[in-house]
TORKOL-4160 file (C-alpha; in steps of 0.2 Angstrom, whole numbers, padded with zeros to 4 digits, m for minus):
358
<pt num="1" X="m0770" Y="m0471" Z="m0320"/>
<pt num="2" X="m0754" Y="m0466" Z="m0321"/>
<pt num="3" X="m0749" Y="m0448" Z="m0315"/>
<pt num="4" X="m0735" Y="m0439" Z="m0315"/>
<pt num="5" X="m0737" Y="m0430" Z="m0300"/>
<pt num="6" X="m0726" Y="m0428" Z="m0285"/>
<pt num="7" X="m0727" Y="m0421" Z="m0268"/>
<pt num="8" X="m0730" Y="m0404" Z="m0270"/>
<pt num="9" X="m0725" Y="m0392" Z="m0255"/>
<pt num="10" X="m0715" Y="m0398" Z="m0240"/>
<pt num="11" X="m0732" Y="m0401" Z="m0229"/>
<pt num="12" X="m0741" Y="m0414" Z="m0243"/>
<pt num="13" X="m0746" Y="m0429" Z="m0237"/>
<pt num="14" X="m0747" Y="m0447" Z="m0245"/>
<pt num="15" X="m0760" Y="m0447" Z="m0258"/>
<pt num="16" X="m0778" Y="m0457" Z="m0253"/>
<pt num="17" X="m0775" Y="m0476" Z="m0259"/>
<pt num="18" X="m0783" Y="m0477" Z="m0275"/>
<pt num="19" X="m0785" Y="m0497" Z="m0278"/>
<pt num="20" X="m0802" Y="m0506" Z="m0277"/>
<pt num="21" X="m0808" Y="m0509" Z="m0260"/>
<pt num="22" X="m0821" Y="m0525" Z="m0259"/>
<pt num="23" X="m0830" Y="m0525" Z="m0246"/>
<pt num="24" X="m0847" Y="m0537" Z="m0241"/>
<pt num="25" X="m0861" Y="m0529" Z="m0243"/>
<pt num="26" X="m0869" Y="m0519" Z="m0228"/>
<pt num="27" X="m0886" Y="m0512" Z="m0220"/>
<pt num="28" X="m0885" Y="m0493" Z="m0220"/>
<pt num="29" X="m0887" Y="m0488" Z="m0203"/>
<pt num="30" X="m0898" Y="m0474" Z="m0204"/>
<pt num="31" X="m0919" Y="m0473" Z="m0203"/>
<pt num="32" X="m0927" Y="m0484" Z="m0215"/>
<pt num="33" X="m0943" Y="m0481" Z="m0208"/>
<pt num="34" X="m0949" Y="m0473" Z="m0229"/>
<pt num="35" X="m0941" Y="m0483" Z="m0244"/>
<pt num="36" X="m0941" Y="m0472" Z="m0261"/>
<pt num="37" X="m0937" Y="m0482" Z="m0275"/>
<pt num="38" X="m0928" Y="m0476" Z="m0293"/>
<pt num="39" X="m0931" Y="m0494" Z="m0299"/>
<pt num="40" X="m0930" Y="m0492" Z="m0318"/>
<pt num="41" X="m0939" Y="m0506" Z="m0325"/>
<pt num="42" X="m0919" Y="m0516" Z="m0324"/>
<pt num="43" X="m0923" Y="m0531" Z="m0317"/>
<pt num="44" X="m0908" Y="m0542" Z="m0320"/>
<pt num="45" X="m0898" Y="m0526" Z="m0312"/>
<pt num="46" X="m0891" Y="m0527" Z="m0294"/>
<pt num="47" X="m0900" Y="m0514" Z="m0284"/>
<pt num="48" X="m0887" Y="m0504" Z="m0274"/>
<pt num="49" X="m0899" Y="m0495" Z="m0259"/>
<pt num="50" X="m0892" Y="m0477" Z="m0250"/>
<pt num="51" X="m0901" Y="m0470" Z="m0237"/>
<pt num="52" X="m0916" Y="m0477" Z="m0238"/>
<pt num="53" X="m0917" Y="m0474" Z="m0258"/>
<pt num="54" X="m0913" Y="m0488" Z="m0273"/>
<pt num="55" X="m0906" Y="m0489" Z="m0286"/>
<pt num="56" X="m0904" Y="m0501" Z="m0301"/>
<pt num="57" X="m0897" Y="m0490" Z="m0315"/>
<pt num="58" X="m0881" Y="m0481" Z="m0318"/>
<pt num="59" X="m0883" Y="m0464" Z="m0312"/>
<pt num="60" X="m0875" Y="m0449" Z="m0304"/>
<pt num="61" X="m0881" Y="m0447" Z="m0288"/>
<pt num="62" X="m0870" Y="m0431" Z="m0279"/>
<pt num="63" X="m0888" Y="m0421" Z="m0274"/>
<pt num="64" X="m0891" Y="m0436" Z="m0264"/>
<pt num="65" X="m0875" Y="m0437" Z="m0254"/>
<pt num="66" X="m0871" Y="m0419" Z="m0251"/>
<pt num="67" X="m0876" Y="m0419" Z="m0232"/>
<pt num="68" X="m0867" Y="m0437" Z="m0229"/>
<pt num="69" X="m0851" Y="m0439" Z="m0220"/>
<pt num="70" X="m0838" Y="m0441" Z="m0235"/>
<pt num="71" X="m0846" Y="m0429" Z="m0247"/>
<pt num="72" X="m0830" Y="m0418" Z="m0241"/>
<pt num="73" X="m0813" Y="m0424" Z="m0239"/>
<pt num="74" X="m0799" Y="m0413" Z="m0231"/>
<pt num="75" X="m0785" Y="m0411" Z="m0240"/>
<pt num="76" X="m0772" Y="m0425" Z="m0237"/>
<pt num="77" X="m0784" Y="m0437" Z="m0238"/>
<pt num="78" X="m0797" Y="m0446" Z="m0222"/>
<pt num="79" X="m0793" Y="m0461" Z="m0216"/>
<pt num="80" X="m0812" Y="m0465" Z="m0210"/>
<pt num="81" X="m0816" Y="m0461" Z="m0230"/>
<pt num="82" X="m0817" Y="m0478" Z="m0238"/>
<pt num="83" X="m0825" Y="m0486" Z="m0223"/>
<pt num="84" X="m0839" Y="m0473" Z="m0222"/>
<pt num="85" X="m0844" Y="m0475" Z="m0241"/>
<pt num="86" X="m0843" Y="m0492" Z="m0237"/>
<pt num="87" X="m0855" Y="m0493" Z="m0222"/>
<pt num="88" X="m0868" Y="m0481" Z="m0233"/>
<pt num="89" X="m0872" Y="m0492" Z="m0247"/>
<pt num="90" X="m0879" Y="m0508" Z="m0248"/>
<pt num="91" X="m0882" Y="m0520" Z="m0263"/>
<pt num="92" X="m0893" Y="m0536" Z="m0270"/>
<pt num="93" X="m0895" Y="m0546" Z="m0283"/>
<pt num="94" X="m0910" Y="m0540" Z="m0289"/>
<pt num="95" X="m0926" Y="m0530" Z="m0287"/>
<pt num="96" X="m0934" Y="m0549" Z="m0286"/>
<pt num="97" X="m0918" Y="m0556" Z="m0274"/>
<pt num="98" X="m0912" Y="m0550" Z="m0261"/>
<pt num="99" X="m0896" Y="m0559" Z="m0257"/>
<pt num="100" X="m0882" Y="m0548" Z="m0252"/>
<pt num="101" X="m0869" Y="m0544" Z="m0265"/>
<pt num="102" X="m0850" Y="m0535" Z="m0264"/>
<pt num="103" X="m0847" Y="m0517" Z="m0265"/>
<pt num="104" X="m0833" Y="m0510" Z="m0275"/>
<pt num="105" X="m0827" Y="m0492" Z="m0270"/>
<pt num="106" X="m0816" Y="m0485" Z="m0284"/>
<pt num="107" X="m0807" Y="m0470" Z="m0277"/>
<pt num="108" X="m0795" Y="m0468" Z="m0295"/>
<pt num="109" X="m0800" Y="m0451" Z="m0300"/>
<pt num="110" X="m0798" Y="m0444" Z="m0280"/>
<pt num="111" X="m0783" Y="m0435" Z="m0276"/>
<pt num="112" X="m0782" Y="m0426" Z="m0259"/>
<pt num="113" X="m0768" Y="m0415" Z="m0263"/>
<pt num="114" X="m0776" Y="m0401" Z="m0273"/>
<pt num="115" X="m0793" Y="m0396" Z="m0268"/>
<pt num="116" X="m0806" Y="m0398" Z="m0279"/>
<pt num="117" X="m0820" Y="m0411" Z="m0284"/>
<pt num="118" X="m0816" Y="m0427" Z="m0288"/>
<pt num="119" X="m0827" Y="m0442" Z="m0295"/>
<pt num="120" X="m0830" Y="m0459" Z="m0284"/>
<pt num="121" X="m0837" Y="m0472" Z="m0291"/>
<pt num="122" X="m0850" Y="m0488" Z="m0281"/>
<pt num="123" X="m0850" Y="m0500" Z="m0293"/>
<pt num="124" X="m0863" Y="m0519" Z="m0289"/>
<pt num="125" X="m0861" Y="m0534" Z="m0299"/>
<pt num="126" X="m0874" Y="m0548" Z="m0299"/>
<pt num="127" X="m0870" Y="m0567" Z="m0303"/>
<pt num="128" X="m0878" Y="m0565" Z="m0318"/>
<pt num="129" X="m0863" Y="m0552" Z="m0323"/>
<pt num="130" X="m0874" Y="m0537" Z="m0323"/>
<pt num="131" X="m0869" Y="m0521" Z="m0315"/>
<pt num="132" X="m0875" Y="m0505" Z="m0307"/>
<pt num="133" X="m0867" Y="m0489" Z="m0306"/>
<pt num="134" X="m0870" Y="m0474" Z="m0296"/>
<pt num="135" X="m0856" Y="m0460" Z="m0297"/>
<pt num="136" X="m0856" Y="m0444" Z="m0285"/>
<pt num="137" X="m0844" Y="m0431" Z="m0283"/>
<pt num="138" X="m0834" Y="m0428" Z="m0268"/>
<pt num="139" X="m0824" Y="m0409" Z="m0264"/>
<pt num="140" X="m0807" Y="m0411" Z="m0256"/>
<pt num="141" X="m0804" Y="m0397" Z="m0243"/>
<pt num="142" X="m0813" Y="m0384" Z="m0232"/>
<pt num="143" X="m0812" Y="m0372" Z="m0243"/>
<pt num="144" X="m0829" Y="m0365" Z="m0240"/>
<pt num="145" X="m0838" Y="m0350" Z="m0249"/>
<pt num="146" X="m0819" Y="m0342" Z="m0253"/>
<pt num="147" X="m0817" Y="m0353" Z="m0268"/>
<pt num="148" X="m0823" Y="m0353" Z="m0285"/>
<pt num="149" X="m0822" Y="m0367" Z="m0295"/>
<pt num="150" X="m0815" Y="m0370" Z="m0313"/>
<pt num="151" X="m0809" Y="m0384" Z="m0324"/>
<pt num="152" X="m0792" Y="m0385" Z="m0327"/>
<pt num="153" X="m0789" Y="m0385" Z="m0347"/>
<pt num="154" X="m0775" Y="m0398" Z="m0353"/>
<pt num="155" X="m0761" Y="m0392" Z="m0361"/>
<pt num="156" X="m0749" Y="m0405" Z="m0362"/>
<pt num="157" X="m0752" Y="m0421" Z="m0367"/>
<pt num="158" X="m0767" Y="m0419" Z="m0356"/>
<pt num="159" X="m0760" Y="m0410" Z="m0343"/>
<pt num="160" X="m0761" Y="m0395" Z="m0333"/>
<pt num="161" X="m0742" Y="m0388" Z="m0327"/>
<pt num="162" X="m0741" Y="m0385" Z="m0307"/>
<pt num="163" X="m0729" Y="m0371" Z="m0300"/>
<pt num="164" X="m0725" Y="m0365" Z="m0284"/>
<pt num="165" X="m0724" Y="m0346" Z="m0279"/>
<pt num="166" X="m0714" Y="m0341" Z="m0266"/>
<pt num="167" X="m0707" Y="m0324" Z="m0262"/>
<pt num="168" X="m0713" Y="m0315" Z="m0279"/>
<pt num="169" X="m0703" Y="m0330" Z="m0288"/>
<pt num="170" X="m0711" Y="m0343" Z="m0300"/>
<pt num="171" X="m0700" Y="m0362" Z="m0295"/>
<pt num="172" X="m0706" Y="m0373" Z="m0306"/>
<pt num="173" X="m0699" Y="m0391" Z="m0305"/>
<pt num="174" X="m0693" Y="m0387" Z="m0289"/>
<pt num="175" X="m0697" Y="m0404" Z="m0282"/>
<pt num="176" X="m0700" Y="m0413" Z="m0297"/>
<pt num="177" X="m0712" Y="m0414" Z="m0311"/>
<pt num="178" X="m0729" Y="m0406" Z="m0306"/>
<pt num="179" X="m0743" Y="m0411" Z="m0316"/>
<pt num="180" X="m0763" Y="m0410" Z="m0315"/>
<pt num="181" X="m0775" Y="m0422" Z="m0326"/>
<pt num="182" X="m0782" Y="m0411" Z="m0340"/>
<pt num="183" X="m0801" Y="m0411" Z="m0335"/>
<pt num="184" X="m0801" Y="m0408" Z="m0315"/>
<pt num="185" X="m0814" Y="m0395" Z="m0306"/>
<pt num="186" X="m0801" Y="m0387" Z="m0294"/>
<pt num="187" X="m0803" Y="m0374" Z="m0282"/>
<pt num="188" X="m0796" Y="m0359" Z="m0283"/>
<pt num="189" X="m0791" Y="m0342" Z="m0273"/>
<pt num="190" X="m0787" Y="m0328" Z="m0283"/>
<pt num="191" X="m0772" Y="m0323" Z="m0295"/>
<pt num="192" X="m0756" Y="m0315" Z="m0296"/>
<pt num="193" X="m0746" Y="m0309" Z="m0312"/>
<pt num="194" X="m0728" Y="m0310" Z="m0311"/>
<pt num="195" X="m0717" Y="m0306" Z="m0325"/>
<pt num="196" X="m0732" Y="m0301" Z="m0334"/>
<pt num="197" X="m0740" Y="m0318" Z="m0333"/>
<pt num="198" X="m0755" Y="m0323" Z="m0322"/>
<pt num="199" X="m0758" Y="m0336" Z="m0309"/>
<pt num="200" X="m0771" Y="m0344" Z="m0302"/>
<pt num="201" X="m0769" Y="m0348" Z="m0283"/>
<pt num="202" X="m0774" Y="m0367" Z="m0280"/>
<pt num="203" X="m0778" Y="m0376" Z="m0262"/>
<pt num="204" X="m0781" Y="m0361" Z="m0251"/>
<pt num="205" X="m0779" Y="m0342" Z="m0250"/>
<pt num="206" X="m0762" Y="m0346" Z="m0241"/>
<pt num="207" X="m0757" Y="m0360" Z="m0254"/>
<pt num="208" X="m0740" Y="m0358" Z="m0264"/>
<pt num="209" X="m0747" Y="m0368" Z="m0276"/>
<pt num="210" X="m0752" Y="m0361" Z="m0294"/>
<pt num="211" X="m0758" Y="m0362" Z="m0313"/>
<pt num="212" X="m0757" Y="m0352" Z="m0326"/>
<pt num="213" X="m0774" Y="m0342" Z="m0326"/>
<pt num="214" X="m0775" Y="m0346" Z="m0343"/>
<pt num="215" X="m0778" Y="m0365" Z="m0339"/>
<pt num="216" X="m0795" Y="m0361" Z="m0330"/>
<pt num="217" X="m0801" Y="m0344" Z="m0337"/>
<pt num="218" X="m0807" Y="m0353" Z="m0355"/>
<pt num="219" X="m0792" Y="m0343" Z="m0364"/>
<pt num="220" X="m0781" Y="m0360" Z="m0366"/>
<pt num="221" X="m0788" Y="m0370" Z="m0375"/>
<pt num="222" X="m0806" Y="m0369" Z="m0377"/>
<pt num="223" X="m0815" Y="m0366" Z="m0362"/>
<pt num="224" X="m0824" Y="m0382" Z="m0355"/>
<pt num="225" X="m0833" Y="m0374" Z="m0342"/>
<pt num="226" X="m0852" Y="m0371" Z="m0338"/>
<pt num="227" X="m0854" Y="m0355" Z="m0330"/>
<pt num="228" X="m0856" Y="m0364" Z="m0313"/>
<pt num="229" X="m0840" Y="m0371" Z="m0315"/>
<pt num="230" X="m0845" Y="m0389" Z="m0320"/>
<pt num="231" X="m0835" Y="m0399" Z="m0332"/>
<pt num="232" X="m0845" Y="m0398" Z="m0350"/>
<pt num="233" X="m0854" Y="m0412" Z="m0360"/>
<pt num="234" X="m0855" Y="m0417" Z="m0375"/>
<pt num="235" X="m0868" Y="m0431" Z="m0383"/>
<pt num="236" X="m0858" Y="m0441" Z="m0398"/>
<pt num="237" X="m0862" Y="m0457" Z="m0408"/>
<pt num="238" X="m0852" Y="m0471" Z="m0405"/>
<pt num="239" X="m0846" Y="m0476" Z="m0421"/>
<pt num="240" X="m0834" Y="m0494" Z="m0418"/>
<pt num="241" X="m0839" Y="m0505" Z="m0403"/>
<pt num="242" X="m0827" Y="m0502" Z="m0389"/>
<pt num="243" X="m0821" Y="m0509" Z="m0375"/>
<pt num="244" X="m0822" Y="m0498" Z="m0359"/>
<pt num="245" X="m0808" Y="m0493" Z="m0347"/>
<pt num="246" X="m0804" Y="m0489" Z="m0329"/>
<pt num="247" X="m0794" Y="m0472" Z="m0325"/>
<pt num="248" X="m0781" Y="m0483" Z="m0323"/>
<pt num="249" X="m0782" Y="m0488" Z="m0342"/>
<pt num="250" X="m0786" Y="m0503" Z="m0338"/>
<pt num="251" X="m0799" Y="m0515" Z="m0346"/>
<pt num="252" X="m0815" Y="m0517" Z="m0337"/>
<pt num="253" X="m0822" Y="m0532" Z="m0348"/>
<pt num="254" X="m0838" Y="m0520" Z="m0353"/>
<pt num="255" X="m0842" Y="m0517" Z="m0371"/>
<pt num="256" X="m0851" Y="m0502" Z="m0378"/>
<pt num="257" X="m0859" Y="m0507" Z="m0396"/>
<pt num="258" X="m0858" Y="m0497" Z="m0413"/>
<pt num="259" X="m0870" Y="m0481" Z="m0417"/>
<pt num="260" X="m0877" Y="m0479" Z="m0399"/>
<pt num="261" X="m0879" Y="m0459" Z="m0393"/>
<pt num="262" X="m0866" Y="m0455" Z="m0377"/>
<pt num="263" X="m0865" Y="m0441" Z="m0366"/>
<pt num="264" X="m0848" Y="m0438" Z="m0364"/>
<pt num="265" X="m0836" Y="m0426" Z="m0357"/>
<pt num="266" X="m0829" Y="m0412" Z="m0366"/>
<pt num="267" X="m0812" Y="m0414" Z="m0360"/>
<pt num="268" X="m0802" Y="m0428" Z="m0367"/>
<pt num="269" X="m0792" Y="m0439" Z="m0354"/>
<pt num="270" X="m0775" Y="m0444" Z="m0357"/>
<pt num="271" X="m0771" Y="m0461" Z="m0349"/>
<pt num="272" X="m0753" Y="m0470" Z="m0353"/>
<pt num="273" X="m0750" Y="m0461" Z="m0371"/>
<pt num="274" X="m0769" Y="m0462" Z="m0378"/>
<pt num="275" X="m0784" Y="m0451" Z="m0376"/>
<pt num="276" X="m0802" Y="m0455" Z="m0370"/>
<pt num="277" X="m0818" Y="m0450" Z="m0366"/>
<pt num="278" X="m0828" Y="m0451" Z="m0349"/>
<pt num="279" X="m0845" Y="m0458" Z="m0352"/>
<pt num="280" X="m0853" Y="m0447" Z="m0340"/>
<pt num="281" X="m0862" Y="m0454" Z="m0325"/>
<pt num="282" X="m0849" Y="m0468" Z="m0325"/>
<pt num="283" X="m0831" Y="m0472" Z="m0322"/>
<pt num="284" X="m0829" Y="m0480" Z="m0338"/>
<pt num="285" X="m0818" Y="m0471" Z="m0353"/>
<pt num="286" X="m0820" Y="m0474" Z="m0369"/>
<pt num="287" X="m0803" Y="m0471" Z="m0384"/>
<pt num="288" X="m0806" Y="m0455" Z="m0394"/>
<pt num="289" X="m0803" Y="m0464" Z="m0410"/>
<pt num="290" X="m0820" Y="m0475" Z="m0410"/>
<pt num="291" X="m0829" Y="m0460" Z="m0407"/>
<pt num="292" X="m0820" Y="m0446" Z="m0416"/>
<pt num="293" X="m0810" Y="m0456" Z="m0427"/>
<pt num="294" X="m0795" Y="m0456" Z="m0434"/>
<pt num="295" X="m0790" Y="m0447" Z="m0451"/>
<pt num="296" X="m0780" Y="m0456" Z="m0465"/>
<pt num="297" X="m0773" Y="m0453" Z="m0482"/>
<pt num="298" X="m0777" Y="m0465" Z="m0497"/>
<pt num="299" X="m0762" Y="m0471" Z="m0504"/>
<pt num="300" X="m0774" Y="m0478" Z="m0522"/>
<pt num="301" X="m0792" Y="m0476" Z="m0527"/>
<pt num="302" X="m0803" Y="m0487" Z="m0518"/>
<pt num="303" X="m0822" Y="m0491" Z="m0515"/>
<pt num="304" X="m0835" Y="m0492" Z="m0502"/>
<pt num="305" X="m0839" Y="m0509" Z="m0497"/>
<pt num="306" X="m0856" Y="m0514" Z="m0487"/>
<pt num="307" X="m0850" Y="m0532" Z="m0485"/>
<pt num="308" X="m0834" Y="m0543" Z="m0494"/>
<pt num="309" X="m0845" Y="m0546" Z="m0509"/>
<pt num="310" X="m0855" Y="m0531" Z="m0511"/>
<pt num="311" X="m0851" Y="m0513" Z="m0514"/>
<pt num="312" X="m0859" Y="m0499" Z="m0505"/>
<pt num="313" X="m0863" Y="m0488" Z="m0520"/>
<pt num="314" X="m0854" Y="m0485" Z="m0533"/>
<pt num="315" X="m0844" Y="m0468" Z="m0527"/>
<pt num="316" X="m0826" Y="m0470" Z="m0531"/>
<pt num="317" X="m0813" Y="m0465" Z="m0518"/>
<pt num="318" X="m0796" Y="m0455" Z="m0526"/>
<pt num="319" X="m0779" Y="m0458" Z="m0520"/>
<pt num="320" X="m0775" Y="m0442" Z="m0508"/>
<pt num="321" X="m0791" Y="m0440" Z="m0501"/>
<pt num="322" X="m0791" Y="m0440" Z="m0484"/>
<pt num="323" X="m0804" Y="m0452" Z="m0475"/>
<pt num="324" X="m0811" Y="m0454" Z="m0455"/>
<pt num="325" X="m0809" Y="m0470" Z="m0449"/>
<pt num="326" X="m0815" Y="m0479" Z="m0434"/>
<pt num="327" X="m0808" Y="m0489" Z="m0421"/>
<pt num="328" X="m0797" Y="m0503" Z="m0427"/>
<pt num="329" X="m0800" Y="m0514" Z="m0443"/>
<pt num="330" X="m0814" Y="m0530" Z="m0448"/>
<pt num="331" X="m0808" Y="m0544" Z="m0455"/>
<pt num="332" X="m0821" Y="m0548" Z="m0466"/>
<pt num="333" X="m0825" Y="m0567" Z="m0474"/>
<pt num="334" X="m0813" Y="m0563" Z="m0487"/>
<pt num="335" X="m0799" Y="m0564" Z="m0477"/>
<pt num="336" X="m0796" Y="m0545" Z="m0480"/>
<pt num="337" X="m0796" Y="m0531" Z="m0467"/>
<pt num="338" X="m0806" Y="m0516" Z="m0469"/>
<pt num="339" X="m0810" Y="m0500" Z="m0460"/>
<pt num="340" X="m0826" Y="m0490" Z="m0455"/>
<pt num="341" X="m0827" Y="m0474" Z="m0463"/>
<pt num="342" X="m0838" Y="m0457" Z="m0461"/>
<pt num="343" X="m0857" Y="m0459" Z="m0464"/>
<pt num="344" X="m0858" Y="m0475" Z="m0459"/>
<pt num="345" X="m0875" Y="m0480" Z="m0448"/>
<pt num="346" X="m0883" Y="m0494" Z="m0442"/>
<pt num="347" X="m0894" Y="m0496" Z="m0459"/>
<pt num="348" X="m0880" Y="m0489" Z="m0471"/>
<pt num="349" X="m0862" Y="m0498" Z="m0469"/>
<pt num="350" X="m0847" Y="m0493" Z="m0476"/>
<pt num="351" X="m0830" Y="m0498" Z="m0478"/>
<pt num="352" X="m0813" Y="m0496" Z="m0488"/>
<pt num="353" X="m0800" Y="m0507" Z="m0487"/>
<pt num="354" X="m0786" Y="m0505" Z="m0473"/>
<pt num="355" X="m0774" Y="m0510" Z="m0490"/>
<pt num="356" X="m0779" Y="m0493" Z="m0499"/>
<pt num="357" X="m0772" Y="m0483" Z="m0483"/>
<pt num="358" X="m0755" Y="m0490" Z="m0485"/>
């Protein structure tokens, strides 16, 4: 993912390396001596096994990993961190195989210099292609029971501005361009108002580093907050198979097929210039416009195709309406490209030509 920020006070510390780390598959270390299983009927899915427990479908499993020994990172990173996720989990083929297969530890959506929790993702992938998942979240800093947790809200292009405070005076650029990913559960300490504008304290209760309060307290833009302080979700349909992406923005070869229900997160991401959605539970992000769509003008009257030959109804489409479309254009039999358009489902397609939009 590409981030705008930079060091932030004169004590920050390189961030945590972010690339894929590989490793060979190990035996977890602690007692074994009672298996429980989470087996979900996934057969053809690698099983990943922590502590003693397995699973085979992707899931979020923080509960489980809140005693272990990277479920807290200190701020300016750990540099045991990798290596201990990497010694806790385990992985094979199947439920039915038990030869040994790699880890991946993705550590994209972890950054140790501003306390908070972050997502890291364990990801298993089997010869037959197929792949488990399990996701948990880690909290960067000791900031113990002196913090309370918030998201921060976007507000630029899907990102929160960073500012320094020092002697009652707001620096803001000050060593370069401070931004935070819209989206991120940060720990905070407190405000202060200067100028009549409040601040949100981030990092510790000695921290220099601030927000705007209005970024965490719901007011800007629409709060995406539970009442604990978790990140909101949303369940959608997915309307125009789509392929998923990495924080990074890059592809991970996975697809997500047409009219399936998601559970999402609230926030949008933005990643190099576009926007996405989290599919919860998973590292993978999915573009905004093949689940909300994007709006177009007809530039002439048009009809509602089901296929190239055959028309959907007979409802005539005017020049000026405006019309949701989905995901990028078909190019039917015909040789003509069309778009997906609102109230289409599995049983019911619909479609205008991409022609009557320009």
């Amino acid at each position: 993912m590409t981030r705008k920020i930079k060091m932030i006070s004169l004590a920050a510390a390189a961030l945590l390396a972010v690339a894929p780390v590989v490793s060979p598959a190990v035996v977890h270390a602690a007692d074994t001596t009672s298996t429980t299983t989470t087996l979900n009927s996934n057969a053809e899915n690698p099983v990943i096994t922590y502590n003693g427990k397995k699973y085979d479908s992707n899931q979020d499993i923080t509960a489980a990993i809140a005693n272990s020994s990277f479920s807290r990172v200190p701020l300016k990173g750990s540099s045991t961190f990798i290596q201990d996720v990497k010694n806790a989990f385990s992985a094979t083929e199947s439920s039915t195989d038990n030869s040994k297969v790699n880890i991946v530890v993705y550590t994209g959506d972890l950054y140790t210099n501003i306390a908070g929790k972050y997502p890291v993702r364990v990801l298993a992938t089997n010869k037959a292609g197929k792949s488990t998942a399990l996701t948990f979240q880690v909290i960067v800093g000791n900031q113990g029971a002196n913090a309370t947790y918030a998201v921060a809200q976007p507000q630029v292009r899907g990102n929160v501005t960073l500012y320094t405070i020092r002697d009652g005076k707001v620096i803001h650029n000050s060593y370069g361009s401070y931004v935070l990913d819209g989206g991120t559960t940060v720990a905070t300490f407190g405000t202060v108002e200067i100028n009549g504008i409040s601040y949100t304290r981030l990092n510790g209760p000695d921290s220099d580093l601030f927000i705007e309060t209005k970024s965490v307290d719901g007011t800007y833009p629409e709060s995406a907050t539970n009442e604990d302080g978790q990140a909101k979700t949303v369940t959608k349909t997915l309307m125009h198979t789509a392929i998923a992406y990495n924080s990074d923005g890059h592809s991970t070869g996975k697809k997500y097929y047409a009219y399936r229900q998601l559970t999402l997160s609230a926030v949008k991401k933005n990643i190099k210039g576009s926007m996405y959605y989290n599919v919860q539970g998973t590292g993978d992000y999915i573009k905004v416009g093949n689940i909300d769509g994007t709006k177009r003008t007809l530039t002439r009257n048009a009809y509602i195709y089901a296929t190239s030959k055959r028309r959907a109804d007979r409802t005539l489409l005017r020049k000026g309406d405006t019309i949701t479309t989905y995901g990028g254009s078909y190019k039917f039999k015909n040789g003509k490209r069309y778009y997906r358009i609102e109230g289409a489902t599995s049983t019911n397609k619909r479609y205008v030509k991409v022609v009557n939009f320009k």
